[in-house]
C-alpha positions in Angstrom: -1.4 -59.7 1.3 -5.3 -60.0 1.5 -7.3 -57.7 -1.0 -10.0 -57.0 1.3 -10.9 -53.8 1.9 -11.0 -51.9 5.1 -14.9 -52.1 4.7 -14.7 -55.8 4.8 -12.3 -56.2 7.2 -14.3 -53.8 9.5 -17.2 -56.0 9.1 -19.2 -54.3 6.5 -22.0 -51.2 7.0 -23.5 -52.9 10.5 -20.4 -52.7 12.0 -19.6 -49.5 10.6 -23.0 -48.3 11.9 -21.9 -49.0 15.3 -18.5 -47.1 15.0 -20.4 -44.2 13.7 -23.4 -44.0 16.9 -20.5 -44.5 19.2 -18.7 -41.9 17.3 -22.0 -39.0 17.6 -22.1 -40.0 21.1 -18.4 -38.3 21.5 -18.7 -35.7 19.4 -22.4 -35.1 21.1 -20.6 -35.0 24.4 -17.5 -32.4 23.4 -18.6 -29.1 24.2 -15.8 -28.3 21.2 -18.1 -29.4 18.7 -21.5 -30.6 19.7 -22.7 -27.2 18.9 -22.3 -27.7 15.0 -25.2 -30.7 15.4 -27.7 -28.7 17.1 -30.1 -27.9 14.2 -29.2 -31.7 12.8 -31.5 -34.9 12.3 -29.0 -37.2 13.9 -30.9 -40.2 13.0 -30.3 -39.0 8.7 -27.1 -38.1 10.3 -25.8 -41.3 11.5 -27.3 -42.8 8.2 -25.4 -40.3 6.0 -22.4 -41.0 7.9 -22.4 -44.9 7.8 -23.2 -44.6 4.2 -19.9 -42.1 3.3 -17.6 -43.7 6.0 -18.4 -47.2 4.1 -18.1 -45.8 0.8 -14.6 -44.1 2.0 -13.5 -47.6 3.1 -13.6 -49.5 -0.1 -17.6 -50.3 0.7 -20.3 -50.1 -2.5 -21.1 -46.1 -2.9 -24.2 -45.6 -1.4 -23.6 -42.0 -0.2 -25.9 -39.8 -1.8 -25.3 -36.6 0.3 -24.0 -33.4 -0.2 -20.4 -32.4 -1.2 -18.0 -32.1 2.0 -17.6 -28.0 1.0 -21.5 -27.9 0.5 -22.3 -30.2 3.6 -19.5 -27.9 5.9 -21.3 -24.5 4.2 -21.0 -21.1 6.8 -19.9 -23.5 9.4 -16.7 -22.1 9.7 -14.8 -24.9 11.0 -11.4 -24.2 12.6 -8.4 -26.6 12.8 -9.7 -27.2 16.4 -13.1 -28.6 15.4 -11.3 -30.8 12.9 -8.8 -32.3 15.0 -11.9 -33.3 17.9 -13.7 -35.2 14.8 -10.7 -37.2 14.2 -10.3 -37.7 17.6 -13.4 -38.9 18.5 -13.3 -41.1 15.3 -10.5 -42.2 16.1 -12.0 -43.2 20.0 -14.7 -44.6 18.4 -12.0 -47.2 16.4 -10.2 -48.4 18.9 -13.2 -48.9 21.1 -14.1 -51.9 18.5 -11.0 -53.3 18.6 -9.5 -51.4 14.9 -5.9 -51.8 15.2 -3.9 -48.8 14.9 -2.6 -49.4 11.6 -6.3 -49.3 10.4 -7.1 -46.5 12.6 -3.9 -44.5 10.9 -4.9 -45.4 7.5 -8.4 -44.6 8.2 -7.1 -40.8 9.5 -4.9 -40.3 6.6 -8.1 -40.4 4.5 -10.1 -38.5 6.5 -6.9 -35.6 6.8 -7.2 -35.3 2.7 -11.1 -33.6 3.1 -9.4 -31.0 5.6 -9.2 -28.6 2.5 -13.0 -28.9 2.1 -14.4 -29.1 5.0 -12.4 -25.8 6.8 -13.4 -22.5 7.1 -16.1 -22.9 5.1 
């Protein structure tokens, strides 16, 4: 058993990068949840995102934004809204060949901010 990290494996932050724009242009598509990005700089967005999303996976920690409670502040995300995201991450994934294990693994993580991130 290898002791790379799912960072590595992925192929580092420019790969991640890509995950995540494919990712926005989901979510930016869903009528479910493209509202909660109106007001948002997508290009800090996707850089934000790269940067926590690598960290997450075993990457350096490079992620300098905001709590998950304080970044989902008076949002009031519903179970709904969550379950899209992962989705569409999820999409995202698969769409550069992540195998499901990964993906899995990757969505157990991502399930453990659910607590700070809903009804906020």
């Amino acid at each position: 058993m290898s002791n790379e990290t799912l960072y590595e494996k992925f192929g580092r932050e420019e790969a991640i990068a890509k995950v995540v724009d494919y990712f926005y242009e989901l979510v930016l598509t869903d009528d479910t949840v493209n509202r909660f990005f109106q007001e948002t700089d997508m290009e800090k967005q996707r850089k934000h995102q790269t940067k926590f999303i690598s960290f997450a996976l075993g990457g350096p920690n490079q992620y300098s934004g905001k709590s998950m409670a304080k970044a989902h502040e008076g949002m009031n995300i519903q179970p709904e809204h969550f379950q899209a995201i992962a989705q569409h991450l999820k999409e995202a994934l698969l769409h550069f060949g992540v195998d499901e294990a990964d993906v899995n693994m990757v969505l157990a993580s991502i399930s453990e901010l659910k607590d700070d991130v809903l009804y906020k």
